[in-house]
KOLZA-713296 format. One record per residue (C-alpha): residue number from 1; y, x, z. Coordinates in pm, 1 decimal. Example, Ala and Ser with C-alpha at 12.3 -4.5 7.8 and 13.67 -1.06 7.14 Angstrom:
2
- 1,-450.0,1230.0,780.0 $
- 2,-106.0,1367.0,714.0 $
END
This chain:
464
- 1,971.9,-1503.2,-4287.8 $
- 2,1266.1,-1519.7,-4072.3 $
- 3,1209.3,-1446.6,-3709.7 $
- 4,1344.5,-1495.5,-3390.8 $
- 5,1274.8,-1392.1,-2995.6 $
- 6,1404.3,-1529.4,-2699.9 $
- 7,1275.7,-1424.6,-2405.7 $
- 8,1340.2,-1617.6,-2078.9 $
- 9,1260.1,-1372.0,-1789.5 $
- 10,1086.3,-1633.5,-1530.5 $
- 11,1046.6,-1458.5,-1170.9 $
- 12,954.3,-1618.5,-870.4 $
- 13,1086.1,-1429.8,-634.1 $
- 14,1047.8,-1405.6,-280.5 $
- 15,1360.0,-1194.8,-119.6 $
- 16,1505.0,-1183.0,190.5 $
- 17,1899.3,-1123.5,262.8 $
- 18,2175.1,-1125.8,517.3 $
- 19,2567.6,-1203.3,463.3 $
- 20,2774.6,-912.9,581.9 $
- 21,2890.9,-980.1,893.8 $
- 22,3258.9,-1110.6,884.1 $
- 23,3399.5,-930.4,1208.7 $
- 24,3230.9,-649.3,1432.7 $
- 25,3182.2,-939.3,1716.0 $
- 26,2900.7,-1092.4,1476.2 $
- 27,2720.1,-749.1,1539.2 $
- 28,2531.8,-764.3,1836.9 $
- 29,2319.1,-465.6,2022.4 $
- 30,2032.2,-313.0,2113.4 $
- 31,1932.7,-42.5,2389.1 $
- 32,1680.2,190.9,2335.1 $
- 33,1512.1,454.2,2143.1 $
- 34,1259.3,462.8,1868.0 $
- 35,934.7,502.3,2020.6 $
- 36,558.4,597.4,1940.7 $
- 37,356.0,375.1,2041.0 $
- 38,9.3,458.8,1873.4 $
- 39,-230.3,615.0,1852.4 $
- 40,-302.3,994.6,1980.9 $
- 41,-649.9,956.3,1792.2 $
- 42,-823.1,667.9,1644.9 $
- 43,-1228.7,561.3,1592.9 $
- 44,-1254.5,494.4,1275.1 $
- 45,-1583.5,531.7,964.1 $
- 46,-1475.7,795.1,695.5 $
- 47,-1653.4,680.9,423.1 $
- 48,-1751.4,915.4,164.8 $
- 49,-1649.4,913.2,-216.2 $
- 50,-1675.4,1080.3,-496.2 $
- 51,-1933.9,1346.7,-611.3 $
- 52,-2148.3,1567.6,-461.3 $
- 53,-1900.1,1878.6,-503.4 $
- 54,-1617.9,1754.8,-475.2 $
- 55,-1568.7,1467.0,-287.4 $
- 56,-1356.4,1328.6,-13.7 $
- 57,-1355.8,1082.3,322.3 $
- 58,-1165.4,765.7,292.1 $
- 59,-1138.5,503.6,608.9 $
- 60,-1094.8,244.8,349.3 $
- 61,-1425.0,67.1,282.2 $
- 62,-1186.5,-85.9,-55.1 $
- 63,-1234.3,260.2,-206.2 $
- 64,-1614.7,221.4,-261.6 $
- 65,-1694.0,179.7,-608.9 $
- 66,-1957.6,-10.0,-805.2 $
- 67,-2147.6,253.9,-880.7 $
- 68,-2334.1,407.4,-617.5 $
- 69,-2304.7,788.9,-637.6 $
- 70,-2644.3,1012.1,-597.6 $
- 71,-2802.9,1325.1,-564.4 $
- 72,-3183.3,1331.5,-611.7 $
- 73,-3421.4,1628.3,-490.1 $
- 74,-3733.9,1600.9,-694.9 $
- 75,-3906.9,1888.1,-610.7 $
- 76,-4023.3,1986.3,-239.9 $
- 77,-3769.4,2208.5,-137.0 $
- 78,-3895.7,2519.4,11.0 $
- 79,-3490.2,2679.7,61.0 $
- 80,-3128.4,2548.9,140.9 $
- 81,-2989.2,2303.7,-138.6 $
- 82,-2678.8,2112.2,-67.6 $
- 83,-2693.9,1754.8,-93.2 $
- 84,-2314.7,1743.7,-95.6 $
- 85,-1928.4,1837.7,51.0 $
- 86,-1669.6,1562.1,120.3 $
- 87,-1318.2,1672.5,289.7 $
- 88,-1039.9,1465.0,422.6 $
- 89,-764.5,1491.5,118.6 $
- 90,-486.4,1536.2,401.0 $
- 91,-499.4,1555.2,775.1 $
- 92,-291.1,1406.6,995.2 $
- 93,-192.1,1666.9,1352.4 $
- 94,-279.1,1625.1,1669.4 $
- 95,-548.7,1669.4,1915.8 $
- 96,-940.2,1540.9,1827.2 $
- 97,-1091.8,1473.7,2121.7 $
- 98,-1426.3,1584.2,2250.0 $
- 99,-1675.9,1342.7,2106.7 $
- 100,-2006.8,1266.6,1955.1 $
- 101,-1936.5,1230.2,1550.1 $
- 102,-2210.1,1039.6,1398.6 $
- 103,-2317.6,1064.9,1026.6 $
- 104,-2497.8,794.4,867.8 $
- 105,-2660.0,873.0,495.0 $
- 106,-2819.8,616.1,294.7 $
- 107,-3144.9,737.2,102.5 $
- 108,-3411.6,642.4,-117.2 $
- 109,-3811.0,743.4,-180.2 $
- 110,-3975.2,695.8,-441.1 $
- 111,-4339.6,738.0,-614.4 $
- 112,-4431.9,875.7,-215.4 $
- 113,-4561.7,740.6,96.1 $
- 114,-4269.9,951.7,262.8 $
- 115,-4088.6,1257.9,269.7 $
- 116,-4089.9,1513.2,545.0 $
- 117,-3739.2,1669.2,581.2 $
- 118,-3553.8,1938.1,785.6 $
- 119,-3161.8,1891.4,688.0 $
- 120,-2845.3,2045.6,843.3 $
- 121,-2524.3,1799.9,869.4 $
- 122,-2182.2,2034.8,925.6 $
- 123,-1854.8,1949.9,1022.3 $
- 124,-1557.4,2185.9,976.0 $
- 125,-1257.6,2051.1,1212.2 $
- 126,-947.6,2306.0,1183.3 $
- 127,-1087.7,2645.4,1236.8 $
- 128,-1404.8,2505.5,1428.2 $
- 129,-1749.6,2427.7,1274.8 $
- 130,-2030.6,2181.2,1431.8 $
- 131,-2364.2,2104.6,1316.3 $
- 132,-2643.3,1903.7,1403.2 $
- 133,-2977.1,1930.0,1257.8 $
- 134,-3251.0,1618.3,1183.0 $
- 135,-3358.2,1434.6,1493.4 $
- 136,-3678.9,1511.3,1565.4 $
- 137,-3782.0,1117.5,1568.7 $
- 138,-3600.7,1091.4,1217.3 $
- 139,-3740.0,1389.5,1007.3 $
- 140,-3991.6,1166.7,815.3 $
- 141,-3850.9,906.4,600.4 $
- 142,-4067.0,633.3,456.7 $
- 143,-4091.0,493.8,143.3 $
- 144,-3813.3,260.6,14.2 $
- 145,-3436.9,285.5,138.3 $
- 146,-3357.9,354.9,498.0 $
- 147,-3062.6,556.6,719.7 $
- 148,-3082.2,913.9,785.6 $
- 149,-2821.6,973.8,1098.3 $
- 150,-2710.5,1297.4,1255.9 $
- 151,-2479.1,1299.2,1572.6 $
- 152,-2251.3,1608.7,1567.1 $
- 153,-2082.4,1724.1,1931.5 $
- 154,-1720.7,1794.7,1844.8 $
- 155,-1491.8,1984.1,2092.9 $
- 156,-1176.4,1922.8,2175.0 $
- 157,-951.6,2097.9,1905.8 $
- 158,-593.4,2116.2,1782.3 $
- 159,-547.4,1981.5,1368.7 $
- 160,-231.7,2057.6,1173.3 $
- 161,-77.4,1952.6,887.9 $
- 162,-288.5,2230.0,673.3 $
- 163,-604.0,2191.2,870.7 $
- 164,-913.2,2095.3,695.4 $
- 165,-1159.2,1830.9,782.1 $
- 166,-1479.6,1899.3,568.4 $
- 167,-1859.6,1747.5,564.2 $
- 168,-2142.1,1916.3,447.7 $
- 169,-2526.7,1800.1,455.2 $
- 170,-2756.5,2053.2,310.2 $
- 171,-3153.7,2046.8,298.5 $
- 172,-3338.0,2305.4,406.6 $
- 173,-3690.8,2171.1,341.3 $
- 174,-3815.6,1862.1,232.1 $
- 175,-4183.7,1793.2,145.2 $
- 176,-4310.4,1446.1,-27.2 $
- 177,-4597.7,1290.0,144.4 $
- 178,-4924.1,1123.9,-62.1 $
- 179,-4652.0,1135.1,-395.2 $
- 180,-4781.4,919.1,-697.3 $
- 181,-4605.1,1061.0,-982.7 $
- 182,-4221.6,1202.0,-1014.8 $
- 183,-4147.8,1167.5,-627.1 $
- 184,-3813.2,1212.4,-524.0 $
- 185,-3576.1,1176.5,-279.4 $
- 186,-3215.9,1028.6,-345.2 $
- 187,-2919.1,1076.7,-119.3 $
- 188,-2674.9,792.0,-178.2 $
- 189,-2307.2,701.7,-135.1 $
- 190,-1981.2,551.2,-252.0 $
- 191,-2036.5,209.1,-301.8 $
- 192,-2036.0,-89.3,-107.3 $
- 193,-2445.2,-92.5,-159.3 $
- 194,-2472.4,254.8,-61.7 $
- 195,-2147.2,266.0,222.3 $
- 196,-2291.0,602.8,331.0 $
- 197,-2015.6,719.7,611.9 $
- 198,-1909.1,931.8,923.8 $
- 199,-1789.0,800.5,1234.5 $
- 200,-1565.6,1026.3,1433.0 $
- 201,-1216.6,986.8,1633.1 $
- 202,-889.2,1224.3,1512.5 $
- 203,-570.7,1101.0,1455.0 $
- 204,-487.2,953.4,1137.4 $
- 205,-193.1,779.6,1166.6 $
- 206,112.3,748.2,1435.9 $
- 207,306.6,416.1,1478.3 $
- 208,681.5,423.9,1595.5 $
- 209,840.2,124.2,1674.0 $
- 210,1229.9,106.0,1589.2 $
- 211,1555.3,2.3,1775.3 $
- 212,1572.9,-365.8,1672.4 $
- 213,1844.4,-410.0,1432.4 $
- 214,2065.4,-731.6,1526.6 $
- 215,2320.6,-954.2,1294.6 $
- 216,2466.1,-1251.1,1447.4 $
- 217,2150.4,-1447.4,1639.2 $
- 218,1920.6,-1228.1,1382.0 $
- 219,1704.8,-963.0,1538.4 $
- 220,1488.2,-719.7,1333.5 $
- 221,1199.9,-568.4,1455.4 $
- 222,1066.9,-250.3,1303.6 $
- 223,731.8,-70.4,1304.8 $
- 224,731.1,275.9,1067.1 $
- 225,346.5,349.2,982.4 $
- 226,362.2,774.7,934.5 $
- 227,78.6,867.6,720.4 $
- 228,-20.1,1046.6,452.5 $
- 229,-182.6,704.9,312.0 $
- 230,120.9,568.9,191.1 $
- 231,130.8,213.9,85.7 $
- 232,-249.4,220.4,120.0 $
- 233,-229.8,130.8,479.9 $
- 234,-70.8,-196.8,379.6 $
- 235,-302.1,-286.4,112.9 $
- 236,-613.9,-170.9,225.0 $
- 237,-548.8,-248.9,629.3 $
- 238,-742.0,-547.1,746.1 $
- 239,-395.0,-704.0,913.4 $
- 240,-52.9,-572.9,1018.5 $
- 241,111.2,-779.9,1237.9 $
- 242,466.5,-806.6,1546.1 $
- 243,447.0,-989.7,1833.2 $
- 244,787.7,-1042.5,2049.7 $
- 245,775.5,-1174.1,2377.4 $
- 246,388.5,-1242.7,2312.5 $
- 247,440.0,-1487.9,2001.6 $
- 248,296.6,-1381.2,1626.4 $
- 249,625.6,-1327.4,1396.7 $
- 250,555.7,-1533.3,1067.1 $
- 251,664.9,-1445.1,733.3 $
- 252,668.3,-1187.4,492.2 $
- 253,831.7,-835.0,615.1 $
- 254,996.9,-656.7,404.7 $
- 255,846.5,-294.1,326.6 $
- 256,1086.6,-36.1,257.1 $
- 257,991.1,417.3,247.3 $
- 258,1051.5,580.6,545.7 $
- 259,979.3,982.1,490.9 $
- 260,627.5,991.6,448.7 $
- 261,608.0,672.3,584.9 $
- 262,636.6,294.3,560.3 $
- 263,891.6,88.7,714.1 $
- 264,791.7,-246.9,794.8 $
- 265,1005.7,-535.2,912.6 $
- 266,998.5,-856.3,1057.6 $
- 267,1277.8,-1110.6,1164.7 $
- 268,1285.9,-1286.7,1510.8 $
- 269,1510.8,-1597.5,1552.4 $
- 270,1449.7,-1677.3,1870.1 $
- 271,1673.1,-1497.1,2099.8 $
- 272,1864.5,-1684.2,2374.1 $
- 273,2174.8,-1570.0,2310.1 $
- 274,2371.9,-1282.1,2496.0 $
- 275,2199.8,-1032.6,2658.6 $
- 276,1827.0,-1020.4,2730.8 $
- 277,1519.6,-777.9,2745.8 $
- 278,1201.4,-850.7,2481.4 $
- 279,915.4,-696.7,2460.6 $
- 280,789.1,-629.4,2088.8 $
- 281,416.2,-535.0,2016.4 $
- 282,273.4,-399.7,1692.7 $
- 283,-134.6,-438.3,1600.2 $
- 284,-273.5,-275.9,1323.8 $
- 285,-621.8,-327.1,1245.3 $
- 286,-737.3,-53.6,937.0 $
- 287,-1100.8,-186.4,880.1 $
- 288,-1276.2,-523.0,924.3 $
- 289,-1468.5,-541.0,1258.0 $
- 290,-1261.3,-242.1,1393.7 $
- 291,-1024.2,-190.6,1694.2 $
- 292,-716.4,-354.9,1700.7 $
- 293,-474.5,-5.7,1665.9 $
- 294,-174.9,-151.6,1930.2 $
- 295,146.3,-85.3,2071.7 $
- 296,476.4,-244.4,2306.9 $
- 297,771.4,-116.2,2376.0 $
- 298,1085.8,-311.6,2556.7 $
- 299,1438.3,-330.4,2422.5 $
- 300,1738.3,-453.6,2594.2 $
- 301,1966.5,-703.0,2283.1 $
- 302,2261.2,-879.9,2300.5 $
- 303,2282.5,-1122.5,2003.9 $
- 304,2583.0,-1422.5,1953.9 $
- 305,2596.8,-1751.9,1778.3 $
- 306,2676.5,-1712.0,1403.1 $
- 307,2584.3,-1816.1,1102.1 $
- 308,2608.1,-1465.3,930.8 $
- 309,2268.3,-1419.7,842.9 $
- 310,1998.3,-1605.3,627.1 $
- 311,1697.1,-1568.5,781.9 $
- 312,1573.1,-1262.8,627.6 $
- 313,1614.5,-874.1,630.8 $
- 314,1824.2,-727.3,370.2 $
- 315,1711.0,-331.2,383.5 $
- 316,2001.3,-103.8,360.3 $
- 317,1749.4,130.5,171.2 $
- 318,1546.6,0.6,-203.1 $
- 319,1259.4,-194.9,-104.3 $
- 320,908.1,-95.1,-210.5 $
- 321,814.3,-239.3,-576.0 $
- 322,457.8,-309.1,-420.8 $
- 323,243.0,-265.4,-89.2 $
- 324,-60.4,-155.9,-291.0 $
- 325,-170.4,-507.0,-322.1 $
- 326,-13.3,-597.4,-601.7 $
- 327,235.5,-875.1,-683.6 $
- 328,140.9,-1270.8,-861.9 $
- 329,269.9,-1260.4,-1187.0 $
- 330,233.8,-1518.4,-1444.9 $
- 331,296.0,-1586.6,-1777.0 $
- 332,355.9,-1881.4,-2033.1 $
- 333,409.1,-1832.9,-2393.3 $
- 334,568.7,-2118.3,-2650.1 $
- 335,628.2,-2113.2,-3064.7 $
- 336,826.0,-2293.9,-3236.3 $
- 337,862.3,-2336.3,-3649.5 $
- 338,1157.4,-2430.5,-3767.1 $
- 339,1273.0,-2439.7,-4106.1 $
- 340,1547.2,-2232.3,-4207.2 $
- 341,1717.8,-2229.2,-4540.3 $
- 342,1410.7,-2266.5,-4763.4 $
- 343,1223.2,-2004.4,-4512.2 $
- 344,1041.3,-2074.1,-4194.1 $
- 345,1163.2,-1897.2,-3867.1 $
- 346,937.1,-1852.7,-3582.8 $
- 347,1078.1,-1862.9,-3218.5 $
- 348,860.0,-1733.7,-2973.8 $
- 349,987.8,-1794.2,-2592.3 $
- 350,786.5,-1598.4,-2319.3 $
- 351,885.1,-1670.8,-1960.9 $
- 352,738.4,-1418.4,-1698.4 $
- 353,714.7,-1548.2,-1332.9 $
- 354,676.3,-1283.4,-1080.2 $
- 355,675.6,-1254.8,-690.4 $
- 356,548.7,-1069.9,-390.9 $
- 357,721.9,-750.6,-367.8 $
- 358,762.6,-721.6,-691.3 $
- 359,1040.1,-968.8,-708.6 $
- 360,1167.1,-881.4,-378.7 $
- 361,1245.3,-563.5,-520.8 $
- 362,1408.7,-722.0,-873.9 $
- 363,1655.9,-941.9,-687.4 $
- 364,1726.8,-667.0,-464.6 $
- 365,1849.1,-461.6,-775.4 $
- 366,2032.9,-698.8,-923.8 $
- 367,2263.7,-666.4,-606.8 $
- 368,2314.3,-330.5,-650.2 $
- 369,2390.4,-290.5,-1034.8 $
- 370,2583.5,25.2,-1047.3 $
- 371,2557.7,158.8,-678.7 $
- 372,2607.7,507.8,-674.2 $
- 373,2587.3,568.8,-324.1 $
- 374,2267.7,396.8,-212.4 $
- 375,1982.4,669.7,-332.6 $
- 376,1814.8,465.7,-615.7 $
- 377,1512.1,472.2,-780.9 $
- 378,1562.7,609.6,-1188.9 $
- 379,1505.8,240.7,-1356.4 $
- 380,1780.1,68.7,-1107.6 $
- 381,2023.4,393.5,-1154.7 $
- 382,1991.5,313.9,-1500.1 $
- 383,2219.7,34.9,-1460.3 $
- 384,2602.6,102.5,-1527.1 $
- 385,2806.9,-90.2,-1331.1 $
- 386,3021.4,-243.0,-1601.8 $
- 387,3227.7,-565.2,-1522.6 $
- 388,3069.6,-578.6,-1158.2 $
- 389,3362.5,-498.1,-881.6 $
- 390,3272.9,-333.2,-536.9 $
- 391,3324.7,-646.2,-395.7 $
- 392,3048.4,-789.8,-563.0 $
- 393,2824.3,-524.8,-496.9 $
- 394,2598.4,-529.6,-244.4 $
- 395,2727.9,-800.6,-111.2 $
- 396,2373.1,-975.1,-10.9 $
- 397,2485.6,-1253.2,-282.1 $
- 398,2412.9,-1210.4,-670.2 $
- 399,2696.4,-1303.7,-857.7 $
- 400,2787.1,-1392.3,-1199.9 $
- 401,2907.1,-1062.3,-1287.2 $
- 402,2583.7,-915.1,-1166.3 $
- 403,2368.0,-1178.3,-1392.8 $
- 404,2593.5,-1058.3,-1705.8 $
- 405,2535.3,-718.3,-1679.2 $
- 406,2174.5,-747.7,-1584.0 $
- 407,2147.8,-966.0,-1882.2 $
- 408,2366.7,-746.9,-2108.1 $
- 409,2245.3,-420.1,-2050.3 $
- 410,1839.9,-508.3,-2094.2 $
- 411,1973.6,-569.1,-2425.6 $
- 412,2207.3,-307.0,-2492.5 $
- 413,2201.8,-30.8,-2167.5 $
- 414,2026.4,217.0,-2356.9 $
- 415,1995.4,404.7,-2694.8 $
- 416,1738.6,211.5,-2797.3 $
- 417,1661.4,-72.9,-3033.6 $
- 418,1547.4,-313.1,-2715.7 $
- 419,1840.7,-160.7,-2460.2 $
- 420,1671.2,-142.8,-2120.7 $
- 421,1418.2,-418.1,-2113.5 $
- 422,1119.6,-218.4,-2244.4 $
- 423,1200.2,43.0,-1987.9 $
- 424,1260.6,-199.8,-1721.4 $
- 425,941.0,-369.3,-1790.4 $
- 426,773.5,-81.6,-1786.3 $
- 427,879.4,129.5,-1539.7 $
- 428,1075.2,-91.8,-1322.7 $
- 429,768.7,-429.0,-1328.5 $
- 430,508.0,-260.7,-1409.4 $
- 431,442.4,-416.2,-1776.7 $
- 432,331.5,-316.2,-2123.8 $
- 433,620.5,-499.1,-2293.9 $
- 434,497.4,-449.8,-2662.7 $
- 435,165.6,-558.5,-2525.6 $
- 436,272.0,-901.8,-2375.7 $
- 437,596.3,-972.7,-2640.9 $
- 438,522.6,-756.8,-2890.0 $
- 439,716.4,-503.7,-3103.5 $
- 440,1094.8,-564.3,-3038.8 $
- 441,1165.1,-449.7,-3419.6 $
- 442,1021.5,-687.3,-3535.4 $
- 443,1274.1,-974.3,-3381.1 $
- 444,1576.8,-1081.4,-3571.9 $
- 445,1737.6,-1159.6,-3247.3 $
- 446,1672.9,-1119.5,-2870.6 $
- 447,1842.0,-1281.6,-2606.8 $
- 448,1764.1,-1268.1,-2192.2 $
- 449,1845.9,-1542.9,-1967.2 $
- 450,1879.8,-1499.9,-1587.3 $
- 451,1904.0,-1833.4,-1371.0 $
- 452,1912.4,-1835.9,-972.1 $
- 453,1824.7,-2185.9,-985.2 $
- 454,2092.0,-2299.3,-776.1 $
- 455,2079.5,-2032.6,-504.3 $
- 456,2289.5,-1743.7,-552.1 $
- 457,2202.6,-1529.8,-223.7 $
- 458,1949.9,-1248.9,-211.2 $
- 459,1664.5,-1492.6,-21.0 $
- 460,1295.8,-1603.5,-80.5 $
- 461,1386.7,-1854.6,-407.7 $
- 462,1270.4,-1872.5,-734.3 $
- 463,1476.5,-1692.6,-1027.4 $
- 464,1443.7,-1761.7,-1351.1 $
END
């Protein structure tokens, strides 16, 4: 049986752009510096994960599992057993404040009336250890599940980089009351069941807001989140949001690395024209119910009529492929049987639609096909730069050149039967190609269409 493939590559994507501007005048200007705005500490629950030996704090409640995670004394204990050691995986420096730390540990009797218990709760911070032992109201625990709480009295203390932040409850006796059979005791944690966690204030995160970046009557607002979280803050934060001159920027920002850090921007199209001072505000919240994590700083902008930009931030730098979330992706398969020359030939078409950041990203690197000055990621380097000029590159606008090569090259851009498209899909999107199209050696042919559906600037518009 004759066979044929022809793939259309069917992305929804959501970009954002600007045109270069056409003279300096189209440039306007912005006085200030970067600043930090937030936060010198923050409040926040460290939930804790993983096992009993080895596990770690998380402020994201999205990290809980299914499964809730246990340790069980059966036996009275009669010397020191450790229930279990979380640590922070990386610390974030600056100054904890002196504060009342409060650890809250889900448990479980069973086959007793109760069970009497004397247990230690320790907190390393840096080079300093506190403890608190069981409240003397809170020693016995009933049948059933309940709370066991400990409030630890933490000093004032310096954290580095290589500081450690490390939890450890231990038991130093525990005796069942009236048991019935196998009593026991469970500790539990890790899930959202079981959301056993420690409430303390140390800083986890700092938030800098950026000179505003202006083109034409275009402003760009910047917030960089410095973490050692990466792209979890985005995903896992309850909301992210700008404010300028009080009002709520809408759309989608566009996420880009920054160091350690994420770079988020918005765009403002509101200014007056000529010069004027704004105040921008950034408010992070990191966990439902929690404090809104805020900062304002004022900048002093002088924008001009023009018609330069479109709307949207086009990042000097690659955009991020994802902000942890995730980007919508779907995809529609058709077949077609054809007779061929006393043989049947099967054409199988698969169109993939993708957007989010995801796309963002894709359209991006289409504008960029053979940039060797902008630092790249390995799948975009991959790209030679073949019949596209520097005049077409990075020009904010994808042009026909750029759709050729992009179209050429995942064909025949690498030593491989399939050229760059199973490494593109892979690496680049994400995507088990063999899995969703199957084995490219088994095509007779393969051919990739790219359509910008009428709109050939790097914006928020389908491509096909």
């Amino acid at each position: 049986m004759l066979m044929s493939w022809r793939p259309l590559l069917f992305a929804s994507i959501f970009l954002v752009a600007l045109l270069a501007p056409m003279n300096a005048s189209l440039v306007g200007q912005a006085e200030a510096e970067d600043t930090i705005v937030c936060c010198d500490s923050i409040s926040q629950n460290l939930y804790l994960i993983g096992s009993d030996s080895s596990g770690s704090l998380s402020p994201f409640a999205q990290d809980l599992g299914e499964t809730t995670i246990t340790k069980t004394i059966a036996n009275a204990v009669a010397s020191e057993e450790t229930v279990g050691t979380w640590s922070l995986p990386e610390v974030w420096p600056g100054t904890v404040p002196a504060s009342t730390w409060s650890l809250s540990m889900v448990y479980e009797v069973t086959d007793a009336a109760g069970a009497q218990i004397n247990a230690t709760a320790s907190l390393q911070i840096g080079s300093q250890t506190y403890s608190a032992t069981t409240p003397a109201g809170n020693s016995f625990l009933a049948q059933g599940t309940g709370t066991l709480t400990f409030d630890i009295d933490v000093e004032a203390t310096t954290i580095s980089s290589s500081s450690n932040v490390v939890l450890t409850l231990t038991a130093q006796t525990v005796v069942f009351s009236l048991p019935t059979g196998d009593a026991k005791l469970e500790f539990q944690w890790g899930s959202e069941d079981a959301d056993s966690h420690i409430e303390g204030e140390m800083p986890l995160l700092s938030l800098t807001l950026q000179d505003p970046e202006i083109e034409g009557s275009e402003v760009y607002f910047s917030v960089v989140i410095d973490s050692y979280w990466g792209t979890k803050i985005l995903s896992n934060s309850e909301s992210l949001n700008m404010r300028v001159n009080g009002n709520l920027l809408s759309g989608d920002p566009i996420e880009t690395s920054q160091g350690d850090g994420v770079r988020v921007t918005w765009t403002w199209l509101e200014a007056a024209g000529g010069e004027e001072t704004v105040d921008a505000q950034v408010e992070l919240v990191l966990q439902a119910g929690g404090a809104t994590l805020s900062g304002s700083a004022s900048f002093v902008i002088e924008t001009f009529d023009s018609d330069s930009g479109t709307g949207t931030y086009y990042p000097p730098d690659e955009p991020l492929q994802t902000n942890g979330d995730g980007s919508p992706i779907e995809v529609v398969g058709t077949f077609e049987i054809s007779p061929d020359e006393g043989a049947l030939r099967l054409t199988r078409e698969t169109s993939i639609t993708l957007g989010g950041e995801m796309a963002f990203w894709m359209r991006w690197g289409l504008d960029h096909i053979g940039d060797d000055v902008n630092d790249l990621s390995p799948v975009l380097k991959s790209f030679q730069e073949g019949s596209v000029t520097e005049d077409e590159r990075v020009s904010r606008s994808i042009e026909p050149n750029e759709i050729n090569e992009f179209e050429r090259q995942m064909l025949t851009g690498a030593s491989t039967s399939s050229g760059l498209c199973a490494y593109y899909l892979s690496v680049g999107l994400g995507l088990d190609g063999e899995e969703l199209l199957g084995s490219f050696r088994n095509f007779e042919t393969i051919s990739i269409d790219l359509d910008l559906n009428g709109q050939q600037d790097v914006v928020n518009h389908p491509v096909t």
